[in-house]
Phi, psi and omega in degrees: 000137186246157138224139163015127151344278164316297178301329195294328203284314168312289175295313183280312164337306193289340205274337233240338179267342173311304176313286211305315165319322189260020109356281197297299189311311187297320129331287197294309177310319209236013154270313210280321177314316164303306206282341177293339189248011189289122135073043151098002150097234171267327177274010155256331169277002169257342079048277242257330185287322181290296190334284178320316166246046160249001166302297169347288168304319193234102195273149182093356188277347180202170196283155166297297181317319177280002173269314171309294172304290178306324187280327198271309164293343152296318195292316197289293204290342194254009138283328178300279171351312174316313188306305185278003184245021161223037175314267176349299213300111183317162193274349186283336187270330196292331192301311209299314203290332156322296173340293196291328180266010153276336165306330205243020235288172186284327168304302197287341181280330149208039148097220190275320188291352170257009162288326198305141157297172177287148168243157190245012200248336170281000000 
């Protein structure tokens, strides 16, 4: 079967641009898989999400500060998390919600404790 000059020129643009995407797609996949399993992933930050509220719930059971700190390392993963899970994201919406969290910034929410390296002691 022969084909064509063009078409061949054709089919390899589309194939060459099909690689790349799923390249690109394959980076991002194998960042967000690092970041899952970064300072115990997701399943220390949903841990760490009970935690916090059953501090909440139940008062005296743990220091404001060690609460804080659960709260400061929830915030920390799911920034980290952002870049890549709103790739997608129209740019007017991802700007208003960035806009709203420098209003909100992790310093003014909890202080010194959002300063903090990650921690591995809660």
């Amino acid at each position: 079967m022969f084909v064509s000059k063009k078409k061949y020129e054709l089919v390899l643009a589309r194939y060459e641009m099909t690689a790349s995407r799923a390249d690109q797609a394959e980076q991002v996949l194998t960042q967000l898989y690092s970041m899952a399993l970064k300072y115990g992933g997701l399943y220390k930050c949903i841990l760490e999400c009970r935690e916090a509220a059953m501090a909440v719930t139940q008062p005296g059971r743990e220091s404001t500060k060690l609460t804080m700190e659960r709260l400061a390392f929830i915030d920390r993963i799911l920034s980290d998390l952002l870049p890549f899970l709103t790739q997608h994201m129209p740019d007017g919406e991802r700007l208003m919600w960035n806009d709203m969290l420098i209003g909100r910034s992790a310093a003014m929410a909890y202080g010194p404790v959002a300063q903090q390296p990650e921690e591995e002691t809660l």
